[in-house]
Residue frames as qw, qx, qy, qz and C-alpha x, y, z in Angstrom:
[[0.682, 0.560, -0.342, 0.324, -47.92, 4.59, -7.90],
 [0.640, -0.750, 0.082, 0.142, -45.46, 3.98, -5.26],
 [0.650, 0.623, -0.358, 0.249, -41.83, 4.87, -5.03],
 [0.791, -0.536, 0.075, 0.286, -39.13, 3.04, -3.10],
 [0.426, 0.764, -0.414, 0.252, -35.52, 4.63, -2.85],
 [0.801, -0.477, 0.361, -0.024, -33.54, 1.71, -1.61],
 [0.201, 0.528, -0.807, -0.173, -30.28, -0.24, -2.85],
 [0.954, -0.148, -0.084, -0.245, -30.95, -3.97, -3.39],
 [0.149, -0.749, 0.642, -0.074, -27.42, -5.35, -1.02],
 [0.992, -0.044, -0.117, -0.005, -26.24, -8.38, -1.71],
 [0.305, -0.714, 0.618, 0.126, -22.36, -9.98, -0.35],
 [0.970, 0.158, -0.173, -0.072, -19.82, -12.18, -1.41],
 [0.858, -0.357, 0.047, 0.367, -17.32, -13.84, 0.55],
 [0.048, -0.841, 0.430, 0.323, -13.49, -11.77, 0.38],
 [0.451, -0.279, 0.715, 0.455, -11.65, -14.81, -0.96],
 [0.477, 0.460, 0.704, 0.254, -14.17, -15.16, -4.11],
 [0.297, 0.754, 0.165, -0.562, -15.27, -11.45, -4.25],
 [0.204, 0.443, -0.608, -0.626, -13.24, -10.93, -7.67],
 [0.101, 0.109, 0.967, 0.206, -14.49, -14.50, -9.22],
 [0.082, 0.510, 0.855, -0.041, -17.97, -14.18, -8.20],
 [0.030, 0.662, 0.140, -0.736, -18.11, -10.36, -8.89],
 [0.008, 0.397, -0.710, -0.582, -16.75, -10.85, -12.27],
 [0.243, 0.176, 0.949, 0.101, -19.24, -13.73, -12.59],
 [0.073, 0.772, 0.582, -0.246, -22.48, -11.57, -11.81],
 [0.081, 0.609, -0.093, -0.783, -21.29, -8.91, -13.78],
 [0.027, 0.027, -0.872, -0.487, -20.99, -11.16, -16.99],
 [0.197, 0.356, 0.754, -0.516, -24.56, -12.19, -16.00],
 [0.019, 0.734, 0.381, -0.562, -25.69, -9.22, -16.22],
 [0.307, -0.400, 0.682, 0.530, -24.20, -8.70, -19.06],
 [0.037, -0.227, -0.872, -0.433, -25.97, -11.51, -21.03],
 [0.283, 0.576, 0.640, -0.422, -29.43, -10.74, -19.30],
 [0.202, 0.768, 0.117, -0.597, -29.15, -7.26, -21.10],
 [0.107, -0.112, 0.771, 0.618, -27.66, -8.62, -24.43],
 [0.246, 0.169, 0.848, 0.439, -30.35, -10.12, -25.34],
 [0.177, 0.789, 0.393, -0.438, -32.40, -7.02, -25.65],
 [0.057, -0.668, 0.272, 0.690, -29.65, -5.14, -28.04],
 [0.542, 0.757, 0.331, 0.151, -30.54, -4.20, -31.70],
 [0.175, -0.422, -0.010, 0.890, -29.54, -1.57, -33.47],
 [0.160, 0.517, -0.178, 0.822, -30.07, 1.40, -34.38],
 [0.339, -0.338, -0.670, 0.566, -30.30, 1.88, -30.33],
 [0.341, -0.767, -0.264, -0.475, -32.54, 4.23, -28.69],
 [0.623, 0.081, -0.504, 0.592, -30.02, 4.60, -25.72],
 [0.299, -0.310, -0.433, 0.792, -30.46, 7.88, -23.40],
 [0.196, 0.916, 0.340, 0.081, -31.96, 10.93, -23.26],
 [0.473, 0.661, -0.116, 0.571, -30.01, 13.82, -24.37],
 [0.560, -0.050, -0.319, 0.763, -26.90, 15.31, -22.08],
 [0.374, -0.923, -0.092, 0.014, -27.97, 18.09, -19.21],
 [0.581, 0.308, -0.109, 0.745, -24.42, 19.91, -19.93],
 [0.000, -0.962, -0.020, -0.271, -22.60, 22.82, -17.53],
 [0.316, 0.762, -0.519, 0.224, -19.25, 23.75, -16.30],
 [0.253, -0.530, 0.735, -0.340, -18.91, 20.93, -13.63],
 [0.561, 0.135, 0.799, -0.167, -21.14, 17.74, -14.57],
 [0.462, 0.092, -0.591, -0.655, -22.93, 16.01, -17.75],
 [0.494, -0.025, 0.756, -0.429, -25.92, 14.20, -16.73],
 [0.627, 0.016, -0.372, -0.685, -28.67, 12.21, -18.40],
 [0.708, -0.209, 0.641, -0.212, -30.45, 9.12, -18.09],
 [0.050, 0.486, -0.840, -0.237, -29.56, 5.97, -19.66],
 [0.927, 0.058, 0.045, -0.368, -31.50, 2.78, -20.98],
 [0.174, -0.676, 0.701, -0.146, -29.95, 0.00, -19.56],
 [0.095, 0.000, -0.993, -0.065, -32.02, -3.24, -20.29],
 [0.599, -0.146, 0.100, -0.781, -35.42, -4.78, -19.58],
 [0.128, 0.010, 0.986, -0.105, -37.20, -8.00, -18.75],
 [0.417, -0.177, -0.468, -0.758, -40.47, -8.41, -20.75],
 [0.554, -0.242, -0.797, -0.003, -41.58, -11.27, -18.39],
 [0.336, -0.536, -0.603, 0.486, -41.19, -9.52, -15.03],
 [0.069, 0.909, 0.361, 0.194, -42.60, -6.30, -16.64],
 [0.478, -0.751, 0.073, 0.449, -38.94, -4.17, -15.49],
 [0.537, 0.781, 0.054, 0.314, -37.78, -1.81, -17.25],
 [0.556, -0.689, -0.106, 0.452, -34.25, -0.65, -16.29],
 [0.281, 0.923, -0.018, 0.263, -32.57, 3.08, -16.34],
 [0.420, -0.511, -0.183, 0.728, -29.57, 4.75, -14.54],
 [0.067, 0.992, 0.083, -0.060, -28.76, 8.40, -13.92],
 [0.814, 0.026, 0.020, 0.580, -25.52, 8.34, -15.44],
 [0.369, -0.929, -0.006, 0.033, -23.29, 11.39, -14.10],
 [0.700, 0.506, -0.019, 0.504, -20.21, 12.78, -15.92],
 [0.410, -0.874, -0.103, 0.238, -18.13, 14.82, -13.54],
 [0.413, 0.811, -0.333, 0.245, -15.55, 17.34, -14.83],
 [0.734, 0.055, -0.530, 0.420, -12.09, 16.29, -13.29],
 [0.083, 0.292, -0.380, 0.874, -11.38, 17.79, -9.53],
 [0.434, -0.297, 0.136, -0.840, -15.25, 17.70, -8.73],
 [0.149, -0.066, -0.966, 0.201, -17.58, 15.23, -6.94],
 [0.561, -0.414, -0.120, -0.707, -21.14, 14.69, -5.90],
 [0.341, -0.350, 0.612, -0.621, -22.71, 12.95, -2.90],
 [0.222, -0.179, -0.958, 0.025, -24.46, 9.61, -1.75],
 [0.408, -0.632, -0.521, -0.404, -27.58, 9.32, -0.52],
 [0.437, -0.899, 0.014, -0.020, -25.98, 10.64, 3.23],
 [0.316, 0.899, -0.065, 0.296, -23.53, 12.98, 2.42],
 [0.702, 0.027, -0.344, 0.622, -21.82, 12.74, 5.74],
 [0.283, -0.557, -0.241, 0.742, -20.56, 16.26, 7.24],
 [0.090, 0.574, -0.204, -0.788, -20.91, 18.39, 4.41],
 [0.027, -0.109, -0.844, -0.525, -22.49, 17.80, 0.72],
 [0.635, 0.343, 0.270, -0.638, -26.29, 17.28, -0.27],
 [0.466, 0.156, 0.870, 0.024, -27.96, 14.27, -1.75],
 [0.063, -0.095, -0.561, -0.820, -29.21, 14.43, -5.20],
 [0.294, 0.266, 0.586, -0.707, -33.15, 15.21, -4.93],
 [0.144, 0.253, 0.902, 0.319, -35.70, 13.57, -7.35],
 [0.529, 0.401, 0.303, -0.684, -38.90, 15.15, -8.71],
 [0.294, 0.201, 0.880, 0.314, -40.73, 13.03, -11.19],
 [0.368, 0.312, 0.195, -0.854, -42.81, 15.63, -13.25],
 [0.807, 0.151, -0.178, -0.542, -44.30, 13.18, -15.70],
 [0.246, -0.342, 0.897, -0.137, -44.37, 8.79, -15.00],
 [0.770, 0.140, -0.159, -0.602, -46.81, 7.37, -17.41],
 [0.819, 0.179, -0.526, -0.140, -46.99, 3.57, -17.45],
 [0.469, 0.186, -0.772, 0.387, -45.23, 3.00, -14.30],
 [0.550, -0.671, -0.447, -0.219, -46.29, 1.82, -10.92],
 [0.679, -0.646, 0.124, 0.324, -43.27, 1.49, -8.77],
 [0.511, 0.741, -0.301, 0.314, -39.49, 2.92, -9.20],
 [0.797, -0.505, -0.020, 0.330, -36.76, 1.31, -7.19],
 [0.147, 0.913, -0.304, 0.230, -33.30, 3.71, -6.89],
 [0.922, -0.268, 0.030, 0.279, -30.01, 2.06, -6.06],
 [0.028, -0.965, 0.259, 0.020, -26.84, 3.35, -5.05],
 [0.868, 0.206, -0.407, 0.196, -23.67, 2.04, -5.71],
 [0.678, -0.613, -0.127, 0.385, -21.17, 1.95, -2.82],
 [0.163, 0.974, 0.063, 0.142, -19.50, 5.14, -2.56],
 [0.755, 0.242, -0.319, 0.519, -16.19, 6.73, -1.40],
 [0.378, -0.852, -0.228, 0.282, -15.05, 8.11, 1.38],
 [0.297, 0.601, -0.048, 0.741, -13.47, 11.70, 0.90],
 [0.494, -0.708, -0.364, 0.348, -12.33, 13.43, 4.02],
 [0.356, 0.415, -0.037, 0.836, -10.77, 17.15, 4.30],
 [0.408, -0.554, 0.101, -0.719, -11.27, 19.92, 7.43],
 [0.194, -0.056, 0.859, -0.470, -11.68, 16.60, 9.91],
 [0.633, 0.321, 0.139, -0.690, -15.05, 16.20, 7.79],
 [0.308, 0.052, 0.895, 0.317, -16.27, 12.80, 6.13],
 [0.606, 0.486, -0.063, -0.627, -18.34, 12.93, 3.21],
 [0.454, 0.032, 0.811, 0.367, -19.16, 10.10, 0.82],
 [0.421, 0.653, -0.201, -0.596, -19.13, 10.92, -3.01],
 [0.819, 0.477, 0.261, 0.183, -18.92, 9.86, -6.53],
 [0.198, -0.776, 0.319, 0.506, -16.03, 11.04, -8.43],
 [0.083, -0.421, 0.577, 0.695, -15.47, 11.35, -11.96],
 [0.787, -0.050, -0.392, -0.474, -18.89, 9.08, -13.13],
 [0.316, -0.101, 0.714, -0.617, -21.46, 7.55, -12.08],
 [0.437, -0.219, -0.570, -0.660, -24.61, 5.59, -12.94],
 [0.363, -0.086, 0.716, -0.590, -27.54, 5.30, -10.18],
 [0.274, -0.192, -0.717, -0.612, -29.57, 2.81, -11.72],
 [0.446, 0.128, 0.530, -0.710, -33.05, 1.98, -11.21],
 [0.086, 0.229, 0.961, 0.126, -35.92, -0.49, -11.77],
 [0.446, 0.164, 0.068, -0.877, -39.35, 0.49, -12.98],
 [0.223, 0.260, 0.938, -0.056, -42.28, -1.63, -12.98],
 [0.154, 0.069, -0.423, -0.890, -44.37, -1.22, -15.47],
 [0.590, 0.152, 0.549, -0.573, -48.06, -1.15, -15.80],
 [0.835, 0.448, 0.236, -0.215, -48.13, -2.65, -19.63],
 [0.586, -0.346, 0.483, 0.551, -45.38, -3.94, -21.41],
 [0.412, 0.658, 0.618, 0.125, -47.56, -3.13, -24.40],
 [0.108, 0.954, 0.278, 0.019, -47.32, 0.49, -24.14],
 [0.546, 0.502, -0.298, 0.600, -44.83, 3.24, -24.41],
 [0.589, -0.602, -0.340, 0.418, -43.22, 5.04, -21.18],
 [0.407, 0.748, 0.007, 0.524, -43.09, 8.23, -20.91],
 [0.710, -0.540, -0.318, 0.320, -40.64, 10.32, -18.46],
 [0.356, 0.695, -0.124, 0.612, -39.62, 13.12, -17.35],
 [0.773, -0.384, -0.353, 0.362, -37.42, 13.48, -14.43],
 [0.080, -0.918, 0.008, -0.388, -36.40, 16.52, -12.74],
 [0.746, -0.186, -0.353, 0.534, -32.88, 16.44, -10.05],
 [0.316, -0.925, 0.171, -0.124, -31.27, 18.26, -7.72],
 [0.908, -0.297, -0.059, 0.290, -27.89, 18.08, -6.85],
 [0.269, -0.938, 0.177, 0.129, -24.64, 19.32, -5.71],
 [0.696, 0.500, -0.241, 0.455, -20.86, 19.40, -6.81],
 [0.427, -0.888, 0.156, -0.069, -18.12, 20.42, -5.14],
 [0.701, 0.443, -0.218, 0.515, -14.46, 21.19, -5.46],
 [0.401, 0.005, -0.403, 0.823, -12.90, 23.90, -3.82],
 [0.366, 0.107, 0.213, -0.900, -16.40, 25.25, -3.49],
 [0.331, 0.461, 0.818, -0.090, -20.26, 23.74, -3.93],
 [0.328, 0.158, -0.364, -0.857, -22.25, 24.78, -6.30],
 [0.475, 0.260, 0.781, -0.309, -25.98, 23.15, -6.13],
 [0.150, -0.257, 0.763, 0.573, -27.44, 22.12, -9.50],
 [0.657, 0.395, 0.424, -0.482, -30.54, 21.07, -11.76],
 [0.080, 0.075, -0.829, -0.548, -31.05, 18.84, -14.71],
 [0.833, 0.300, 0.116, -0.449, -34.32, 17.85, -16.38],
 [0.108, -0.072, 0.891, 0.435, -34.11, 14.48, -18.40],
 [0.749, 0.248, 0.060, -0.612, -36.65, 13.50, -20.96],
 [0.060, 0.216, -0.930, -0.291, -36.78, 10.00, -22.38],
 [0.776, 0.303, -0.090, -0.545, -40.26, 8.22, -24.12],
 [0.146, -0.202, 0.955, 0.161, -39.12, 4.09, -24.31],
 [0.602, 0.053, -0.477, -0.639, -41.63, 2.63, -27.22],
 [0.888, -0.316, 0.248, -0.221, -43.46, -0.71, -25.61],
 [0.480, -0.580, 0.637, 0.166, -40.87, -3.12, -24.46],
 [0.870, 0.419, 0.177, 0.193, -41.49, -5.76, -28.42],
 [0.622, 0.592, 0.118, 0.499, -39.55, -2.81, -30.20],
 [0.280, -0.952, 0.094, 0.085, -37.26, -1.29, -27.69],
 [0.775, 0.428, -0.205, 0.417, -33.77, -1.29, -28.95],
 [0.554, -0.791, 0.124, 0.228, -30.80, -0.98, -26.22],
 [0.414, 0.776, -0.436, 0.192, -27.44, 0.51, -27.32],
 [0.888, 0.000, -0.411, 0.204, -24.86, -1.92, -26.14],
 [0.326, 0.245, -0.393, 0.824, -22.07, 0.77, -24.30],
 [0.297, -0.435, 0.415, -0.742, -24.97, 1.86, -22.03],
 [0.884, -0.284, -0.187, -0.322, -26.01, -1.59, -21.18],
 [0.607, 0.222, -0.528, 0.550, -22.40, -2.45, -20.33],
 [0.185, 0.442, -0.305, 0.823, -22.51, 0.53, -18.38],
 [0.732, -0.434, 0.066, -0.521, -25.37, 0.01, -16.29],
 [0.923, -0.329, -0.186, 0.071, -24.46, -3.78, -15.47],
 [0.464, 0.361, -0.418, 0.693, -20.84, -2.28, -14.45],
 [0.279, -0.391, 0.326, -0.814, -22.60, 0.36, -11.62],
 [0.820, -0.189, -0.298, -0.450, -25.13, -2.50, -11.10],
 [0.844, -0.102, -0.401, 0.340, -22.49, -5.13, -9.92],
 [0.338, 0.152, -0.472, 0.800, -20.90, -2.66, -7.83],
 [0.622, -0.502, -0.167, -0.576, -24.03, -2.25, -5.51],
 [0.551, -0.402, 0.466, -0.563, -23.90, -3.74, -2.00],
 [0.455, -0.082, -0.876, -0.133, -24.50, -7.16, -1.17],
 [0.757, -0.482, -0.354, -0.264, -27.03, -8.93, 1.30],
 [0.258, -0.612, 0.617, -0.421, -26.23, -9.31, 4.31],
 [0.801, 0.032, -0.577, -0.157, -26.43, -13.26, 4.92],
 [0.558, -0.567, 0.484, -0.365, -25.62, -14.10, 9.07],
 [0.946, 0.047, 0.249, 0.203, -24.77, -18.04, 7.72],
 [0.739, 0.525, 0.083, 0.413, -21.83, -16.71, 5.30],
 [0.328, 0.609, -0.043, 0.721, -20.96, -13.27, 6.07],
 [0.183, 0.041, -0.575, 0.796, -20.12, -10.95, 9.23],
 [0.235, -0.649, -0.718, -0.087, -22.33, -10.90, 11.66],
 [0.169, 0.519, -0.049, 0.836, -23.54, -7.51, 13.32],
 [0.314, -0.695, -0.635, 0.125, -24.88, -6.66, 16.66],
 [0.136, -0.597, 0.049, -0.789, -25.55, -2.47, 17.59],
 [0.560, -0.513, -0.632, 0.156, -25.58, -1.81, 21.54],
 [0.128, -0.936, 0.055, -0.322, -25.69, 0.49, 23.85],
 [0.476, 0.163, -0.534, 0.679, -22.31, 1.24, 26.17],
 [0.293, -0.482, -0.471, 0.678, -23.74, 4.63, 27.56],
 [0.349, 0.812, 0.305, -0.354, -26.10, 7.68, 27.11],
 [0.257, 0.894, -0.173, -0.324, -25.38, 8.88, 24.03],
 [0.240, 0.670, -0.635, -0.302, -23.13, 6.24, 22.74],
 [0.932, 0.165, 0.301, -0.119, -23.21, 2.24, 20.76],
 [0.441, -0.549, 0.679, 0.207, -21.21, -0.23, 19.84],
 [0.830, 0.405, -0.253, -0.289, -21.13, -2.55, 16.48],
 [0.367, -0.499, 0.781, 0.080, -19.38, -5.01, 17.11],
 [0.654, 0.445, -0.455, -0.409, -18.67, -7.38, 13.75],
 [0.548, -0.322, 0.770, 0.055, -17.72, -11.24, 14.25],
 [0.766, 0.509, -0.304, -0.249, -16.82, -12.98, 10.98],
 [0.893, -0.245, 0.249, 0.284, -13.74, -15.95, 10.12],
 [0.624, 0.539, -0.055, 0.563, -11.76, -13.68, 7.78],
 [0.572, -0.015, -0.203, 0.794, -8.87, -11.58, 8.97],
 [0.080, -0.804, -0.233, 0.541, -9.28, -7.70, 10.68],
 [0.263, 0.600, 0.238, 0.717, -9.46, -5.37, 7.44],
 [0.407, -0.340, -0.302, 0.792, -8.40, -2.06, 9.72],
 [0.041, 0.121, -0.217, -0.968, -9.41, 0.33, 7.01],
 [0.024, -0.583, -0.802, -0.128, -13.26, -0.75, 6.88],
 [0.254, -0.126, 0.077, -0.956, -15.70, 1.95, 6.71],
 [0.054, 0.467, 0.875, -0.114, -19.15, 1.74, 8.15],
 [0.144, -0.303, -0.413, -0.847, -21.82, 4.07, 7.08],
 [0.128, -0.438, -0.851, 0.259, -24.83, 4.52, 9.27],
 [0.174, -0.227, -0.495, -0.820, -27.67, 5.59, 8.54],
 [0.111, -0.244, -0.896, 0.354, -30.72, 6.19, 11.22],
 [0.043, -0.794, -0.604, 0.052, -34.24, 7.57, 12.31],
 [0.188, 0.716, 0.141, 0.657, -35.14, 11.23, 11.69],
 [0.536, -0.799, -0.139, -0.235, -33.78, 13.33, 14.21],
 [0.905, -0.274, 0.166, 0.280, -30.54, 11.38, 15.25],
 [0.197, 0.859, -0.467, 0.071, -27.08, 13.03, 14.40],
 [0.971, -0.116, -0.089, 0.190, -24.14, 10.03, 14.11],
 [0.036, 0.809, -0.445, -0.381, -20.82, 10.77, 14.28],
 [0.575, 0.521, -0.608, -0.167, -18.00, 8.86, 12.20],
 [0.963, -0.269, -0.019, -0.003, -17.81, 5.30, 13.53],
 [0.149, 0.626, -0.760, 0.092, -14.09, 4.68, 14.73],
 [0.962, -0.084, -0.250, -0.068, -13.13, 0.90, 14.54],
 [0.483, -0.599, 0.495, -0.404, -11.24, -0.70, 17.10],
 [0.800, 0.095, -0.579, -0.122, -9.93, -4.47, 17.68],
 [0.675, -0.638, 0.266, -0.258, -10.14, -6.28, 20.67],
 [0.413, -0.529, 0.735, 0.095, -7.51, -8.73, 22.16],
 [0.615, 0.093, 0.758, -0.198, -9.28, -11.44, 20.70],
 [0.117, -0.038, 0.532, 0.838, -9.30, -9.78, 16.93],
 [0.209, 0.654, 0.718, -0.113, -12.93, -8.65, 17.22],
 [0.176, 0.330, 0.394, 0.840, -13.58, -5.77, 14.79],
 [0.058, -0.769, -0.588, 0.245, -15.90, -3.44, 16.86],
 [0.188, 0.634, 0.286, 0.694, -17.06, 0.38, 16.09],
 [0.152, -0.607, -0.583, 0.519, -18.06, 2.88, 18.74],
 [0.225, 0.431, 0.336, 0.807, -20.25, 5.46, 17.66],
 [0.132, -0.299, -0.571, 0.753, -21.61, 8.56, 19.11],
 [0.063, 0.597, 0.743, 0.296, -24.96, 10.06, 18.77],
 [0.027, 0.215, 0.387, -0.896, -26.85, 13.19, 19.71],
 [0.036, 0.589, 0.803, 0.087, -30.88, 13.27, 19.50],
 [0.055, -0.337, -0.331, -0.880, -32.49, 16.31, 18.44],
 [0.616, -0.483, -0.083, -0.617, -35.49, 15.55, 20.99],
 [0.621, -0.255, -0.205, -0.712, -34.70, 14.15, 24.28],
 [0.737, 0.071, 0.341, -0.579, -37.57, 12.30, 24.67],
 [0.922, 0.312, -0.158, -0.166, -36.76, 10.09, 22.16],
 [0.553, -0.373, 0.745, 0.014, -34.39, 6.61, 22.30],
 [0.180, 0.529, -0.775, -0.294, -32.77, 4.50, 20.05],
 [0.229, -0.001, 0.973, 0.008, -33.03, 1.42, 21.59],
 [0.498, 0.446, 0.639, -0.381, -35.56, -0.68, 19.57],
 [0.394, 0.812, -0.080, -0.422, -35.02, 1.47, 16.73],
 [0.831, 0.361, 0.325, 0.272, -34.09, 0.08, 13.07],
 [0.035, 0.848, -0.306, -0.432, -30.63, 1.60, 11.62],
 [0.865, 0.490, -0.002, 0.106, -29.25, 0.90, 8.46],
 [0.626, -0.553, 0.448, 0.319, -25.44, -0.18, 7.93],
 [0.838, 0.543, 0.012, -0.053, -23.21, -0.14, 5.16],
 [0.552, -0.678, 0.454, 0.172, -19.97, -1.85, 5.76],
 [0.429, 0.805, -0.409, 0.018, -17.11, -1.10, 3.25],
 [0.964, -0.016, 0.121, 0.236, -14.37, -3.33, 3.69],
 [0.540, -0.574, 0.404, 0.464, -10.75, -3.02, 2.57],
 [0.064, 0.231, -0.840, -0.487, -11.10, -5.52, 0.33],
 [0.241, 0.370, 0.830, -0.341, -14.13, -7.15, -0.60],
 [0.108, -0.440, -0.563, -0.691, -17.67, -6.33, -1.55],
 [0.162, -0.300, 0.328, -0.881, -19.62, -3.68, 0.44],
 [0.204, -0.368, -0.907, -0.034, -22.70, -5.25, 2.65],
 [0.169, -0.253, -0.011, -0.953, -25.64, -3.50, 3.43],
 [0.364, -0.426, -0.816, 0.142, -28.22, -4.35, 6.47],
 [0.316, -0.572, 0.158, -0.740, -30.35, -3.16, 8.88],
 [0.408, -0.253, -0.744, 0.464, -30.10, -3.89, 12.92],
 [0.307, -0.809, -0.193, -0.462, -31.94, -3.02, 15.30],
 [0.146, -0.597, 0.517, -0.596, -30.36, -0.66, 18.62],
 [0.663, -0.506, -0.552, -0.014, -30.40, -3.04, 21.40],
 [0.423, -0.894, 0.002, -0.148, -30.39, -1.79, 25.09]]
């Protein structure tokens, strides 16, 4: 059994984003319609306590390409917040333990684009008020039932953290006579469409990562739409490797560039060469997610 925790990014252009967001949400939509019955078999039961409601959700399925899909859907009392998959300065990523995974081979984990919450000089990116992280499970028989229990970590955090645990249980009968409760199939293709986009170099901005000088690199973005000032970038790199907060910058010429600073944990060891992942927030828009590699 293998498990990947990755987002699947995809873009669309700023002038269309609404249209073609709106489109691919509908989509998504119909894909999962045409699973829904009732009476639904929808979630497993609420993980309830004074700062979150969790569980997990049945969100749709595809008999043909053997995918079954779930999110971790994530009620947050008002005031509080949890964390992306890197937290930033302060926070902790939720933390998966799968104690039982019958029927399945693979499990993909996708994150939707997050927010950025600063306070102290400290970025953190969070969820606030709900969430759903969905995911994709490949199954090993559509034939059979699935059976799952799923164990989390994770943190909150208001005027204080507080770290957390939920168990979910949830048993989906083989995929003929699975019945999906419309309101959490909405819900899933809602968190779904708000996922990243590809990164496309023919369509969308292009990225290059370089070095200036020890200990610090440049992004520099070239696209044909206007300078969105308030972009965020996310980065995201080998073990070991402390970023700071990318500050963006425009040159005479309205290039959009980042400089970011680093600090290596060993060293001996060097960037350059090295794959880093990117997720670049916009203003406006739809987020894009890639990976570049450091050049000298």
């Amino acid at each position: 059994m293998i498990l990947k925790f990755e987002m699947v990014p995809r873009h669309i252009s700023e002038r269309l984003c609404v249209l073609r967001g709106y489109g691919i949400f509908l989509s998504l939509c119909c894909l999962i319609a045409c699973c829904l019955t009732a009476p639904a078999m929808a979630a497993s039961q609420w993980d309830n306590n004074d700062y979150a409601q969790t569980r997990l959700i049945l969100g749709g399925y595809d008999r043909e390409r053997q995918e079954l899909y779930l999110g971790w859907h994530v009620r947050l009392t008002p005031g509080w917040k949890t964390y992306w998959r890197s937290p930033g300065d302060a926070g902790l990523p939720p933390r998966w333990s799968w104690n039982e995974m019958s029927n399945v081979q693979e499990v993909e984990l996708f994150w939707p684009t997050p927010e950025k919450y600063s306070i102290f000089g400290m970025e953190t990116y969070v969820y606030t008020y709900e969430v759903v992280l969905p995911m994709t499970l490949r199954l090993d028989d559509v034939g059979r039932p699935t059976v799952l229990d799923l164990g989390i970590e994770y943190m909150v955090c208001k005027d204080i953290c507080v770290p957390l645990q939920a168990r979910h249980q949830l048993t989906v009968p083989p995929l003929a006579g699975t019945q999906i409760n419309s309101d959490e199939a909405v819900l899933y293709a809602h968190y779904q469409s708000l996922l990243p986009r590809v990164h496309d170099t023919n369509t969308q901005p292009f990225f290059k990562l370089r070095h200036v000088e020890a200990g610090k690199l440049r992004l520099s973005v070239t696209n044909n739409t206007p300078v969105q000032k308030e972009t965020t970038v996310l980065i995201e790199g080998p073990e070991g490797v402390t970023f700071s907060v990318p500050q963006p910058a425009v040159t005479e010429g309205g290039r959009l560039f980042f400089d970011i600073y680093y600090q290596l944990d060993d060293e001996t060891l060097t960037l350059n060469g090295q794959n880093v992942r990117l997720t670049y927030i916009p203003g406006r828009g739809q987020a894009i997610e890639t990976v570049v590699v450091v050049e000298p």
